[in-house]
N, C-alpha and C positions, 0 to 999 in steps of 0.2 A: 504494500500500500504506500502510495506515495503521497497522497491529502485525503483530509476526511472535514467534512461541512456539516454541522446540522441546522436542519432548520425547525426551530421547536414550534410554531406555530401548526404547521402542516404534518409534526412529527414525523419528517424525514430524513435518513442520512446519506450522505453522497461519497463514494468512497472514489480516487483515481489511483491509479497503478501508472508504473513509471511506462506502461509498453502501453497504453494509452487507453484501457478499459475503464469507463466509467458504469459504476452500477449505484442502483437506487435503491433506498430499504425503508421500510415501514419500521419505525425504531418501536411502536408498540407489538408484534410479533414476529419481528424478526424476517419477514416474507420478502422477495426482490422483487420489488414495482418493473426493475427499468435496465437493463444493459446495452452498450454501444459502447463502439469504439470511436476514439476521438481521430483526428489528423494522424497519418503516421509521421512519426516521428515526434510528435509532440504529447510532451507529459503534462496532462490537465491539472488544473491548478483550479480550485473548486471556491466559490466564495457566494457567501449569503448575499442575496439581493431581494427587497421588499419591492 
């Protein structure tokens, strides 16, 4: 794992990996909303936005 975001409103977490997989998780049971990969080459860099 190379960033991790939450976002406590929505209770979701956003995990990136340095080989550019982004996943998404329901932080109340643990379940994966969401996978992609980002750009190759590029390691996502994850940040709260309202």
């Amino acid at each position: 794992m190379y960033s991790l975001a939450l976002h406590v409103a929505t209770k979701r977490v956003a995990s990136g990996s340095h080989d550019g997989e982004v996943r998404v998780w329901n932080s109340d049971d643990g379940k994966l909303l969401l996978k992609f990969l980002a750009a190759p080459g590029y390691a996502p860099k994850l940040s709260r936005t309202q």
